[in-house]
mmCIF file of the N, C-alpha and C atoms, coordinates in Angstrom:
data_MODEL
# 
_entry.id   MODEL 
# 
loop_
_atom_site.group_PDB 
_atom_site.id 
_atom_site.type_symbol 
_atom_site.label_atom_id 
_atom_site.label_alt_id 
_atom_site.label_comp_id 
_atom_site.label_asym_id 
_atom_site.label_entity_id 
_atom_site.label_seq_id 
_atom_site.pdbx_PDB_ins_code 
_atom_site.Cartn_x 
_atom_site.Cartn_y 
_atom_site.Cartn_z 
_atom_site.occupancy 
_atom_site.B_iso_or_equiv 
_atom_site.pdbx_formal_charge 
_atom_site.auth_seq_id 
_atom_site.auth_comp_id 
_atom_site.auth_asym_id 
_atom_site.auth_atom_id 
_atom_site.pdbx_PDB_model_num 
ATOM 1   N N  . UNK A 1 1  ? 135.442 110.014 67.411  1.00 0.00 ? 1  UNK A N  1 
ATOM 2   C CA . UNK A 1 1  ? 136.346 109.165 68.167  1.00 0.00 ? 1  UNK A CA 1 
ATOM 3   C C  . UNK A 1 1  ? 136.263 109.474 69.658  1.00 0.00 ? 1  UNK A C  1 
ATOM 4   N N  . UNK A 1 2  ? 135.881 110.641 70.011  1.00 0.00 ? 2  UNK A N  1 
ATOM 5   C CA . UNK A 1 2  ? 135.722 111.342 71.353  1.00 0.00 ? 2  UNK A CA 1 
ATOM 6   C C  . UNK A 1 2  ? 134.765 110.545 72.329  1.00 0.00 ? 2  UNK A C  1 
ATOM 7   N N  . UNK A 1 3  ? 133.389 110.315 71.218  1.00 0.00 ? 3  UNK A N  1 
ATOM 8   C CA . UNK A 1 3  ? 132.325 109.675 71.943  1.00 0.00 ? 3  UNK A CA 1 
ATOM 9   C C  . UNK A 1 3  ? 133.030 108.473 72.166  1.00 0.00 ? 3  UNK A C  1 
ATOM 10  N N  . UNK A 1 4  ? 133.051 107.384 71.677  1.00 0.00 ? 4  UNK A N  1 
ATOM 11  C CA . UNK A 1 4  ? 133.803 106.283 71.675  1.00 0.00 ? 4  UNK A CA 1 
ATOM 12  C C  . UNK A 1 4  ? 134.819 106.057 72.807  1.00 0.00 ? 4  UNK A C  1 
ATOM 13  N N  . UNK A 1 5  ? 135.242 107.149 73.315  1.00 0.00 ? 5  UNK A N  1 
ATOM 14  C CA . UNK A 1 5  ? 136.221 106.994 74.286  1.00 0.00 ? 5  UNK A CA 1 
ATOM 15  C C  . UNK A 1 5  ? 135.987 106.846 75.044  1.00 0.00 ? 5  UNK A C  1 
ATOM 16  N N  . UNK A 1 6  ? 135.311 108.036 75.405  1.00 0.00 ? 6  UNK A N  1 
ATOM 17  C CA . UNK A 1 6  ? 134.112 108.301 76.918  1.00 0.00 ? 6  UNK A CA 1 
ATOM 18  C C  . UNK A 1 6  ? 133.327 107.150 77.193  1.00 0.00 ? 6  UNK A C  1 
ATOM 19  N N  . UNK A 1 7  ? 132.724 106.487 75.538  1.00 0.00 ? 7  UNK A N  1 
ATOM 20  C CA . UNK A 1 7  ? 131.806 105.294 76.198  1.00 0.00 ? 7  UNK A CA 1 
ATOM 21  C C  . UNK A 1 7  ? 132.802 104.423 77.069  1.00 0.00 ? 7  UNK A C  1 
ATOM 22  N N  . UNK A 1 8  ? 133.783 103.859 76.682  1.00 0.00 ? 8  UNK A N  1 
ATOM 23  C CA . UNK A 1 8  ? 135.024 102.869 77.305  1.00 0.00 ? 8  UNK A CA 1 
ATOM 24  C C  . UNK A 1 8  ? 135.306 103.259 78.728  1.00 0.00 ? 8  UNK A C  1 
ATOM 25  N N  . UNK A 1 9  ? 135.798 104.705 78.402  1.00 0.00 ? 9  UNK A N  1 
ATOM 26  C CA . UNK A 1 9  ? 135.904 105.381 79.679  1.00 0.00 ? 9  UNK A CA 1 
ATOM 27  C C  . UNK A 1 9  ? 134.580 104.684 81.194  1.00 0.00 ? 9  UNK A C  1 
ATOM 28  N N  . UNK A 1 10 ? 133.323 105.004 80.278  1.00 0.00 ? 10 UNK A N  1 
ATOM 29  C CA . UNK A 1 10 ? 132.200 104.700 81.704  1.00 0.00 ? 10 UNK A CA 1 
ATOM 30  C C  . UNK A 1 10 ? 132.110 103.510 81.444  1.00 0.00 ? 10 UNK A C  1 
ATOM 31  N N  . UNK A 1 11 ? 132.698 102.706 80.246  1.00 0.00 ? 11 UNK A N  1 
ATOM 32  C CA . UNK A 1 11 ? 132.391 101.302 81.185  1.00 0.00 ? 11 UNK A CA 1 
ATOM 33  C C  . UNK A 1 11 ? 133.364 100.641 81.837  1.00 0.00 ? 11 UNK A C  1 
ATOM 34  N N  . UNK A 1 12 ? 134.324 101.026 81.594  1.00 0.00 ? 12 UNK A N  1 
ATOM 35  C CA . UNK A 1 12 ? 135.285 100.550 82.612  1.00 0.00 ? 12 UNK A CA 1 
ATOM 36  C C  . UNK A 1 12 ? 135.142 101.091 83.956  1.00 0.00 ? 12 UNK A C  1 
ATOM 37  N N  . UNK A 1 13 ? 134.491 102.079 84.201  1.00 0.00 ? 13 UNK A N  1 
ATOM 38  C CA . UNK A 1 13 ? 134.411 102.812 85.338  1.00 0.00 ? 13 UNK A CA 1 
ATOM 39  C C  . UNK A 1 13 ? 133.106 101.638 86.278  1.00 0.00 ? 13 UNK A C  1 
ATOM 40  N N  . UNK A 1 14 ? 132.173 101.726 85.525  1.00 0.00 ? 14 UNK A N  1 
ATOM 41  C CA . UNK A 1 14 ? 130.991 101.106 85.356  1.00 0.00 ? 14 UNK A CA 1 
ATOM 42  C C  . UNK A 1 14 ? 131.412 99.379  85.970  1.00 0.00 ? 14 UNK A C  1 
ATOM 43  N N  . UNK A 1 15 ? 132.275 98.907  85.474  1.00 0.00 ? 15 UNK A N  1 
ATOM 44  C CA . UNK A 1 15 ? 132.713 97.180  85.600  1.00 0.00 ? 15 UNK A CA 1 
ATOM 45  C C  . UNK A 1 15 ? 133.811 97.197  87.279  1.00 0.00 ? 15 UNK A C  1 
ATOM 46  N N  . UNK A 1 16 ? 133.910 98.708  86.929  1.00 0.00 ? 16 UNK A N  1 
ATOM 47  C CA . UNK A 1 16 ? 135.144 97.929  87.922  1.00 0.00 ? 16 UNK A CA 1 
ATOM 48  C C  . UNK A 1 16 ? 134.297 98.632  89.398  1.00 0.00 ? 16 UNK A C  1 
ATOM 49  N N  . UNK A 1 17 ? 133.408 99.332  89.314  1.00 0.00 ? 17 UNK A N  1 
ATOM 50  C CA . UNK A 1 17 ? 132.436 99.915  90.259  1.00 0.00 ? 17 UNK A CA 1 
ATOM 51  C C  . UNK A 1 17 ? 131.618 98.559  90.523  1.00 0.00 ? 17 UNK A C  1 
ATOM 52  N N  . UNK A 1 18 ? 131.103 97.736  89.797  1.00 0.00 ? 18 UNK A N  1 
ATOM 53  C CA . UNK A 1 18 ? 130.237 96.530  90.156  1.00 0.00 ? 18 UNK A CA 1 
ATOM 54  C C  . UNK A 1 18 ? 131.248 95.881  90.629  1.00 0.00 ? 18 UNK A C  1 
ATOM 55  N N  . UNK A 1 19 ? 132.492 95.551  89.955  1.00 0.00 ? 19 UNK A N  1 
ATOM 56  C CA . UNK A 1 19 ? 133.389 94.249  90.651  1.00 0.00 ? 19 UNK A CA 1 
ATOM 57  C C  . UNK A 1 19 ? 134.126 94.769  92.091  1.00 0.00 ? 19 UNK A C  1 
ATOM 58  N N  . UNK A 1 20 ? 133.932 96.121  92.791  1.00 0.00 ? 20 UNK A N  1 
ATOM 59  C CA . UNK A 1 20 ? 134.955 96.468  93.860  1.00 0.00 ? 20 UNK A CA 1 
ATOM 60  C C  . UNK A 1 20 ? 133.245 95.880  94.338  1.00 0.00 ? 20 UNK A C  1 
ATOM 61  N N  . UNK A 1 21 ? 132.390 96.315  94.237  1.00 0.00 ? 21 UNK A N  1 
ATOM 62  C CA . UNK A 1 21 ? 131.154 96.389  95.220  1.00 0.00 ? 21 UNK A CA 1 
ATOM 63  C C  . UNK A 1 21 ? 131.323 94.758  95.308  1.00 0.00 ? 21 UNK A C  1 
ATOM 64  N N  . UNK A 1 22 ? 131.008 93.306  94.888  1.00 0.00 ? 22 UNK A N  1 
ATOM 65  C CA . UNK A 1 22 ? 131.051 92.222  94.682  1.00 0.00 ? 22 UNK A CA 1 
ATOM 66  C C  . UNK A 1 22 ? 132.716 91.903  95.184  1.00 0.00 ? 22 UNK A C  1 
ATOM 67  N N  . UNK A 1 23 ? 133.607 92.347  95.464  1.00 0.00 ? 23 UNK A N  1 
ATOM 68  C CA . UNK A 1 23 ? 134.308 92.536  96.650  1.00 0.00 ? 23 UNK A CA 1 
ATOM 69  C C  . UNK A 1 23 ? 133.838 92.726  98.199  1.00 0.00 ? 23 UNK A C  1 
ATOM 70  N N  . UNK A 1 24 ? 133.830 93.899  98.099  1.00 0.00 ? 24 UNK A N  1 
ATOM 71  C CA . UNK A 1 24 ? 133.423 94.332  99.376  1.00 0.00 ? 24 UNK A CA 1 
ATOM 72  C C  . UNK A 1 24 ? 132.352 93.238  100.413 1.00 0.00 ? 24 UNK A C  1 
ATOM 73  N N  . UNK A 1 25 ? 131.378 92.766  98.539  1.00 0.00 ? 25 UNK A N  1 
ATOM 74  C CA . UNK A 1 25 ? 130.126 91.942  99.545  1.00 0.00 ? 25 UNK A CA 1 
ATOM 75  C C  . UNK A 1 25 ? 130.562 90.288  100.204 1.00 0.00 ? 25 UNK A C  1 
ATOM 76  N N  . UNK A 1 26 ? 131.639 90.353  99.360  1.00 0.00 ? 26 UNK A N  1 
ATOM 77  C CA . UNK A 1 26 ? 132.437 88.583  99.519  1.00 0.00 ? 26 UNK A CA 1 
ATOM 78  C C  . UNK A 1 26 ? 132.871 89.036  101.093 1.00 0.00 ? 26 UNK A C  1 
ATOM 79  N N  . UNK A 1 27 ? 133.647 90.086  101.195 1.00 0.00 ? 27 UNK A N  1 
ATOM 80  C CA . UNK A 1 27 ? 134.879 90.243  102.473 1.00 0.00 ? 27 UNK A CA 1 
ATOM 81  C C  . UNK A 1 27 ? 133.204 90.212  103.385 1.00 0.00 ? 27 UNK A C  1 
ATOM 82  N N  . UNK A 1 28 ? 132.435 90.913  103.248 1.00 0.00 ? 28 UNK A N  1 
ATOM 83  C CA . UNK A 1 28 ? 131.257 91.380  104.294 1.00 0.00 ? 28 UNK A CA 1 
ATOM 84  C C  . UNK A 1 28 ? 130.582 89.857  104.587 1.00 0.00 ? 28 UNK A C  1 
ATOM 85  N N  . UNK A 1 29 ? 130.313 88.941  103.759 1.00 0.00 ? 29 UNK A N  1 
ATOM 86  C CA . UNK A 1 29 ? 129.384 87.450  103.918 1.00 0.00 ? 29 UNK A CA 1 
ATOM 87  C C  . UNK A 1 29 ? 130.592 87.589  104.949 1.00 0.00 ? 29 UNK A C  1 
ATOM 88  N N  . UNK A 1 30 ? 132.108 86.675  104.350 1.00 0.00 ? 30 UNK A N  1 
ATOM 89  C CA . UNK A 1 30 ? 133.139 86.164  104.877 1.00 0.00 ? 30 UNK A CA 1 
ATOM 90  C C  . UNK A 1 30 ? 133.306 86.542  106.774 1.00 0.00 ? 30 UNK A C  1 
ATOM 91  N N  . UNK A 1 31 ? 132.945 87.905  106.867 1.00 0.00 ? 31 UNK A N  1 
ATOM 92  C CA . UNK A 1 31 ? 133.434 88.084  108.033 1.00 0.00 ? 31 UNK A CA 1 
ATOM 93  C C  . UNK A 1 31 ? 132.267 87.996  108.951 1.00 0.00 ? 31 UNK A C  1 
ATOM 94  N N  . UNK A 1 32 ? 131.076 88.241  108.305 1.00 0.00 ? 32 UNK A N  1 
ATOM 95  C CA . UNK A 1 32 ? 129.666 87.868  109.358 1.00 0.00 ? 32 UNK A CA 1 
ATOM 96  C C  . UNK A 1 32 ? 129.262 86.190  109.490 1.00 0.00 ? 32 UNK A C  1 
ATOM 97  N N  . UNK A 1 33 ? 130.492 85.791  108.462 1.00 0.00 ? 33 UNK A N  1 
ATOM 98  C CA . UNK A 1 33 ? 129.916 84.087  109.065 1.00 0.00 ? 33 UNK A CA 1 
ATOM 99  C C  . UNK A 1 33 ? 131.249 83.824  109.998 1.00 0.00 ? 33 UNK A C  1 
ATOM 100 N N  . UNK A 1 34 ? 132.348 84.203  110.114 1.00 0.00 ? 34 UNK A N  1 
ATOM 101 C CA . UNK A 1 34 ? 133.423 84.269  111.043 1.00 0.00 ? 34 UNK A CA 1 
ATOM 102 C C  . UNK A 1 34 ? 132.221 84.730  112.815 1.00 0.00 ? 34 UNK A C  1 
ATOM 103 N N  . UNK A 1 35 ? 132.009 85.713  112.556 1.00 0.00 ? 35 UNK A N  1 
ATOM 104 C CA . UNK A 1 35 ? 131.081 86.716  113.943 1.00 0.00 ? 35 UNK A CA 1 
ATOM 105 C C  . UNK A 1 35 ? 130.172 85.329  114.357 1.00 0.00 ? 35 UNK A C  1 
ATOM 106 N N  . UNK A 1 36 ? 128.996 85.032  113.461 1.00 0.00 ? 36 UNK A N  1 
ATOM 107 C CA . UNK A 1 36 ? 127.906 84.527  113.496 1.00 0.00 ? 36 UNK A CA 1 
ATOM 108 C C  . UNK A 1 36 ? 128.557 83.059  114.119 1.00 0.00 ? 36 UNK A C  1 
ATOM 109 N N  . UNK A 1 37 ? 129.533 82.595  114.164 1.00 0.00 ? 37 UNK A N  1 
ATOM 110 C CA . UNK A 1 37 ? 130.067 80.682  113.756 1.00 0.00 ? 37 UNK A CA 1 
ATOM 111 C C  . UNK A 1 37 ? 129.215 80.344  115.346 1.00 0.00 ? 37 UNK A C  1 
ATOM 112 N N  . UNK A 1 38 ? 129.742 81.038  116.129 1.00 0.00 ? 38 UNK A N  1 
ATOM 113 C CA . UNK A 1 38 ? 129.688 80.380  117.406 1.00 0.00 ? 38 UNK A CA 1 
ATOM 114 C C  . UNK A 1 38 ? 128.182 80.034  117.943 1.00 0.00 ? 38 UNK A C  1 
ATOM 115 N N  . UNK A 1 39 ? 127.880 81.161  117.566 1.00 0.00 ? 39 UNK A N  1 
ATOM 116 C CA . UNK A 1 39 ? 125.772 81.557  117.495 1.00 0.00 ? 39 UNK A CA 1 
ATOM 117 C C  . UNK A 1 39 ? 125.168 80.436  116.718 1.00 0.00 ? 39 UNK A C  1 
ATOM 118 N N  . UNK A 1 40 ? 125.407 80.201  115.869 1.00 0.00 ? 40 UNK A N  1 
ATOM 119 C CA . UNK A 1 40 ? 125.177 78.984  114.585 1.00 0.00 ? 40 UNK A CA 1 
ATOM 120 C C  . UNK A 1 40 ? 125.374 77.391  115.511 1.00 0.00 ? 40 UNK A C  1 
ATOM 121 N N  . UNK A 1 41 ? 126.555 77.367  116.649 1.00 0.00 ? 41 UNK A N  1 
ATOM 122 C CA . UNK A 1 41 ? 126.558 76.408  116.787 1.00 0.00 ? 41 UNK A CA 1 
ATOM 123 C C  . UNK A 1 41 ? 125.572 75.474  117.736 1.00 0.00 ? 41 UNK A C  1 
ATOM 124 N N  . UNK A 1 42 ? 125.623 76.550  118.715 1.00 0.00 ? 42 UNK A N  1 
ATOM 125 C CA . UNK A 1 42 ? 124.038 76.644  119.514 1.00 0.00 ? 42 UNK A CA 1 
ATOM 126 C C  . UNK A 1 42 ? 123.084 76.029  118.824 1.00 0.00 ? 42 UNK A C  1 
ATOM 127 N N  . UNK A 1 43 ? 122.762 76.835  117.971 1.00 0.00 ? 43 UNK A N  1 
ATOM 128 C CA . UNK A 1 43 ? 121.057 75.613  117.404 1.00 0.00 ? 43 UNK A CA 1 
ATOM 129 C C  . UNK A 1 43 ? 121.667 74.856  116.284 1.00 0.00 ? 43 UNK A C  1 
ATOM 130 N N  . UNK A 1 44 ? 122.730 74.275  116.201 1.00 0.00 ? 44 UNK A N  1 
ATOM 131 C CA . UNK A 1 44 ? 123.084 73.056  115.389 1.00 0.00 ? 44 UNK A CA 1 
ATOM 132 C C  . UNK A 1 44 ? 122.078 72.256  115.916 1.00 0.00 ? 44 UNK A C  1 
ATOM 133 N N  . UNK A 1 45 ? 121.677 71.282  115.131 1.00 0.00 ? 45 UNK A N  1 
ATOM 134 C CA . UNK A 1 45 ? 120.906 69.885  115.463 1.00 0.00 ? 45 UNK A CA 1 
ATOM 135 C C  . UNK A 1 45 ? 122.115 68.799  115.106 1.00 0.00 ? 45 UNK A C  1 
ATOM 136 N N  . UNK A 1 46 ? 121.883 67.891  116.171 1.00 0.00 ? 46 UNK A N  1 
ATOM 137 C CA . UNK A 1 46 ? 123.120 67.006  115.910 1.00 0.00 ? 46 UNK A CA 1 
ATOM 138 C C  . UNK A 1 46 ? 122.089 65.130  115.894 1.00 0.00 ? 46 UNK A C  1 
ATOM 139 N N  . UNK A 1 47 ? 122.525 65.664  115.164 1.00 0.00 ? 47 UNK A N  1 
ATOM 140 C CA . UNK A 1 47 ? 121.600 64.086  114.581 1.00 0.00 ? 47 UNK A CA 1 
ATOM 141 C C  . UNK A 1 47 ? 122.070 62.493  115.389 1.00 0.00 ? 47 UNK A C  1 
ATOM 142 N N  . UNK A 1 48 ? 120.689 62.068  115.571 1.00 0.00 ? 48 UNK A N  1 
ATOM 143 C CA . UNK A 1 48 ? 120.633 61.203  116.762 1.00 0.00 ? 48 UNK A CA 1 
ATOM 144 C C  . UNK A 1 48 ? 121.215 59.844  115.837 1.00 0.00 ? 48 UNK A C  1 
ATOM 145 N N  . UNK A 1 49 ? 121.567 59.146  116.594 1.00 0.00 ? 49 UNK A N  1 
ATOM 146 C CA . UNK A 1 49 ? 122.185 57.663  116.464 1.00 0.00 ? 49 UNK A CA 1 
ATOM 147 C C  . UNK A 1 49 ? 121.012 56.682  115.785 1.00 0.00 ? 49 UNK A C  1 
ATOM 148 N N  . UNK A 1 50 ? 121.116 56.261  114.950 1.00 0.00 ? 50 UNK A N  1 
ATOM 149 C CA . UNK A 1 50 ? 120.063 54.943  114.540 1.00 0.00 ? 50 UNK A CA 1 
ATOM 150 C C  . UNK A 1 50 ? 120.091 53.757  115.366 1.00 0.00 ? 50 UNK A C  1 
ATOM 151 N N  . UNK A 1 51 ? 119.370 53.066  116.039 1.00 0.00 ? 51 UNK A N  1 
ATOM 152 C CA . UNK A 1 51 ? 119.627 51.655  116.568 1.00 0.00 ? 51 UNK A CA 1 
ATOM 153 C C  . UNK A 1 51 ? 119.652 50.826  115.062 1.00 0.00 ? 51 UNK A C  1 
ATOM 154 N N  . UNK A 1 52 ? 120.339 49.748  115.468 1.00 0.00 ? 52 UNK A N  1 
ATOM 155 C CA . UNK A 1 52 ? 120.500 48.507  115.067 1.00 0.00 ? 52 UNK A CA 1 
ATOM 156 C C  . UNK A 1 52 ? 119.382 48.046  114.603 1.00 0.00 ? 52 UNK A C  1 
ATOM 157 N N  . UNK A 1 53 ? 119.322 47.368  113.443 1.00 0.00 ? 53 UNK A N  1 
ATOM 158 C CA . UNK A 1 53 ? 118.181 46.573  112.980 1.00 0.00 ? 53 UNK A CA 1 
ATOM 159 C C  . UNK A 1 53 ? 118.813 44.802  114.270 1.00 0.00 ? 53 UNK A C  1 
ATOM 160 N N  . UNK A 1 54 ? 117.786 44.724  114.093 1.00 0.00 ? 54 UNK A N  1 
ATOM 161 C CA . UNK A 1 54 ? 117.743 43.036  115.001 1.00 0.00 ? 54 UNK A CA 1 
ATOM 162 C C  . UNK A 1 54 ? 118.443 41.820  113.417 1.00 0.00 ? 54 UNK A C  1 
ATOM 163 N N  . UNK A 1 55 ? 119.315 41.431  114.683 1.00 0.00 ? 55 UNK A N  1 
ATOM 164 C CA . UNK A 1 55 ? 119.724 40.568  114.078 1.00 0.00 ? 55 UNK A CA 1 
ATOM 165 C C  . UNK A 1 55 ? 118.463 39.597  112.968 1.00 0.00 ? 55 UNK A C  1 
ATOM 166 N N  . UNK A 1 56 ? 117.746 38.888  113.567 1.00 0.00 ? 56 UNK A N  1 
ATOM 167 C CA . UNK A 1 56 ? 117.067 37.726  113.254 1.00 0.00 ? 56 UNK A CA 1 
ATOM 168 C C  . UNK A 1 56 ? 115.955 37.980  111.961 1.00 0.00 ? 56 UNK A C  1 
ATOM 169 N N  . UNK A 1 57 ? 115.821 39.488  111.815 1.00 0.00 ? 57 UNK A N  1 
ATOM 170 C CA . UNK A 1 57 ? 115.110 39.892  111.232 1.00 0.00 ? 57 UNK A CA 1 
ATOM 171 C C  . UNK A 1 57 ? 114.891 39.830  109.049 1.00 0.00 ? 57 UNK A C  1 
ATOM 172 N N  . UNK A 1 58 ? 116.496 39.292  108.695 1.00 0.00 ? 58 UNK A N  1 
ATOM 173 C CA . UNK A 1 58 ? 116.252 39.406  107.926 1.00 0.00 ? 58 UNK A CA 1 
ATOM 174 C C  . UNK A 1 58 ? 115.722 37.574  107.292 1.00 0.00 ? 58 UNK A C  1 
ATOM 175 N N  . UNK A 1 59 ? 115.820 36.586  107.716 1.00 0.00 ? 59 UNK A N  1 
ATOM 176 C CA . UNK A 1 59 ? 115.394 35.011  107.840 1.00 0.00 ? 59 UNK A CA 1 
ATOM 177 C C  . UNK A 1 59 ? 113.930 35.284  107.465 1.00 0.00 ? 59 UNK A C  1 
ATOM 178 N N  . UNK A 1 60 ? 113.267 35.985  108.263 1.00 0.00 ? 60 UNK A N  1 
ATOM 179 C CA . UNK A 1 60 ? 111.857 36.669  108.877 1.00 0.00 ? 60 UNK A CA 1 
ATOM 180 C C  . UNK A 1 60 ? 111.410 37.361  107.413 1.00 0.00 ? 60 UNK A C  1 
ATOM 181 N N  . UNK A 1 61 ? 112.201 38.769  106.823 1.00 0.00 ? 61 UNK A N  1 
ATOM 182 C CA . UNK A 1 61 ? 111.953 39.637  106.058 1.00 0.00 ? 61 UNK A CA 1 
ATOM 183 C C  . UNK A 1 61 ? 111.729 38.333  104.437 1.00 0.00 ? 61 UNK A C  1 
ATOM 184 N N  . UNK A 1 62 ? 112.810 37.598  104.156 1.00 0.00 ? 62 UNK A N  1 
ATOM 185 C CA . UNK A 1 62 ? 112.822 36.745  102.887 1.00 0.00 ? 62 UNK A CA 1 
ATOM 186 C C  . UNK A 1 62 ? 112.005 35.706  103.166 1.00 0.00 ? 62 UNK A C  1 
ATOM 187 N N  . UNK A 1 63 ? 111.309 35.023  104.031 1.00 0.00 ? 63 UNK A N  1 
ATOM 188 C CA . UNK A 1 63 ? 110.398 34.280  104.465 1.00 0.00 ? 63 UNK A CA 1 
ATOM 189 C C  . UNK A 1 63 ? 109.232 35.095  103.529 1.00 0.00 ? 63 UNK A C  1 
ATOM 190 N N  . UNK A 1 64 ? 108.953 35.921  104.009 1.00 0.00 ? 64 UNK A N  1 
ATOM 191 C CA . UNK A 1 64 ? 107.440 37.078  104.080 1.00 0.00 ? 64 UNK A CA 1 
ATOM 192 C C  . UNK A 1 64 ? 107.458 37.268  101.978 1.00 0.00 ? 64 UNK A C  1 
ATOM 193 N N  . UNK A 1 65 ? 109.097 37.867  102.132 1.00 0.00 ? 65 UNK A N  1 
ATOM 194 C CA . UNK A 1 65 ? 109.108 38.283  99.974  1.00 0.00 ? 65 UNK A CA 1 
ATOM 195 C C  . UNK A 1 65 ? 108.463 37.429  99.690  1.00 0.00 ? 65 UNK A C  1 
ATOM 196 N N  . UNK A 1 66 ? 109.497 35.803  100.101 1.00 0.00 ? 66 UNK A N  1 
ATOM 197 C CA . UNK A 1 66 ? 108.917 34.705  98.652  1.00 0.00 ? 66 UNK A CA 1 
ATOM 198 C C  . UNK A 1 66 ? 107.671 34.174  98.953  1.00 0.00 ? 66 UNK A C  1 
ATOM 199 N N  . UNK A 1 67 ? 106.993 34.288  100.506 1.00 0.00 ? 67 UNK A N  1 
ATOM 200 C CA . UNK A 1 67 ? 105.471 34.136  100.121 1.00 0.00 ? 67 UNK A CA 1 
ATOM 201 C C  . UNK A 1 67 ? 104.726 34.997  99.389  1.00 0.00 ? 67 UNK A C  1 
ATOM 202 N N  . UNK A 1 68 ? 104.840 36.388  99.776  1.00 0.00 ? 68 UNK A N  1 
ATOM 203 C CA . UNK A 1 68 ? 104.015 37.346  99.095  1.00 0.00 ? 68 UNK A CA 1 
ATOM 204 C C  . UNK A 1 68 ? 104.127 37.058  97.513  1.00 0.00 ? 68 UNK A C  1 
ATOM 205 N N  . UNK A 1 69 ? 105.647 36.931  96.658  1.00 0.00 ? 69 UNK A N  1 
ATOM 206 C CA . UNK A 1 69 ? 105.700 36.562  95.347  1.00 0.00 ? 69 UNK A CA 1 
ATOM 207 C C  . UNK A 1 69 ? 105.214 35.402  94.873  1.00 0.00 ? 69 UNK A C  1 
ATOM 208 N N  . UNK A 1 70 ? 105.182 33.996  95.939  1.00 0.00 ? 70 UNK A N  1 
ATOM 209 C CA . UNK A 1 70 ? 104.289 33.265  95.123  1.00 0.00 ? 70 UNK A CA 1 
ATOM 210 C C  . UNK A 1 70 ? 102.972 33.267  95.287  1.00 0.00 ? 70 UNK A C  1 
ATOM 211 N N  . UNK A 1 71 ? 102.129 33.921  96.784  1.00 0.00 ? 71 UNK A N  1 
ATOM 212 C CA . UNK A 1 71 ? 100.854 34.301  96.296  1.00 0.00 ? 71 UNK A CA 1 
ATOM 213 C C  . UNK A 1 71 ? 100.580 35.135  95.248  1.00 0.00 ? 71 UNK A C  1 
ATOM 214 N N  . UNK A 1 72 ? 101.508 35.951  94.725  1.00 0.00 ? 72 UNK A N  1 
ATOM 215 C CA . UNK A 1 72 ? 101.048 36.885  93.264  1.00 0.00 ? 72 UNK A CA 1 
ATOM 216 C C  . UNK A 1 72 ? 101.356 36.102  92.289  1.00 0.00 ? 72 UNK A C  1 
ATOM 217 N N  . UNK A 1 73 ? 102.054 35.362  91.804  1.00 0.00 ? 73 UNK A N  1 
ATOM 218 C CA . UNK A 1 73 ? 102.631 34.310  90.939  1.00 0.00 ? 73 UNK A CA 1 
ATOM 219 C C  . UNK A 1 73 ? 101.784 33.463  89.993  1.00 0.00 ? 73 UNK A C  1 
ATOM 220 N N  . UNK A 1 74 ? 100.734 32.983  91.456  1.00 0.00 ? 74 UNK A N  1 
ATOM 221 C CA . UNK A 1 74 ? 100.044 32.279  90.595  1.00 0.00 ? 74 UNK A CA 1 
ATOM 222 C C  . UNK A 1 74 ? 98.705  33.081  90.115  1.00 0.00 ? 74 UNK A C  1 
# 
């Protein structure tokens, strides 16, 4: 029954030694992305504006489909 104990004994020792460390590493990310934020913002890329498609363009675009489909058609 002795052995048995001891095993419990190290694994609880064992679980709660991995789960303080997996602590520690959460608080450690948490506070180096707090440090890091401002540095990070610097080389943000800030994504450029799309122009406008042209109005007139889509008359133009369904013109072009239904020829191309009835040259394949036949």
């Amino acid at each position: 029954m002795s052995m048995i104990l001891d095993g419990l004994k190290l694994m609880v020792i064992g679980m709660l030694t991995v789960y303080a460390f997996l602590l520690i590493m959460i608080f450690c990310m948490n506070l180096l992305a707090k440090i890091l934020a401002p540095i990070a913002a610097k080389y943000e890329k800030k994504p450029e504006p799309k122009p406008a498609p042209a109005a007139g363009d889509d008359a133009l675009r369904a013109a072009a489909a239904a020829a191309a489909f009835d040259a394949n058609s036949k």
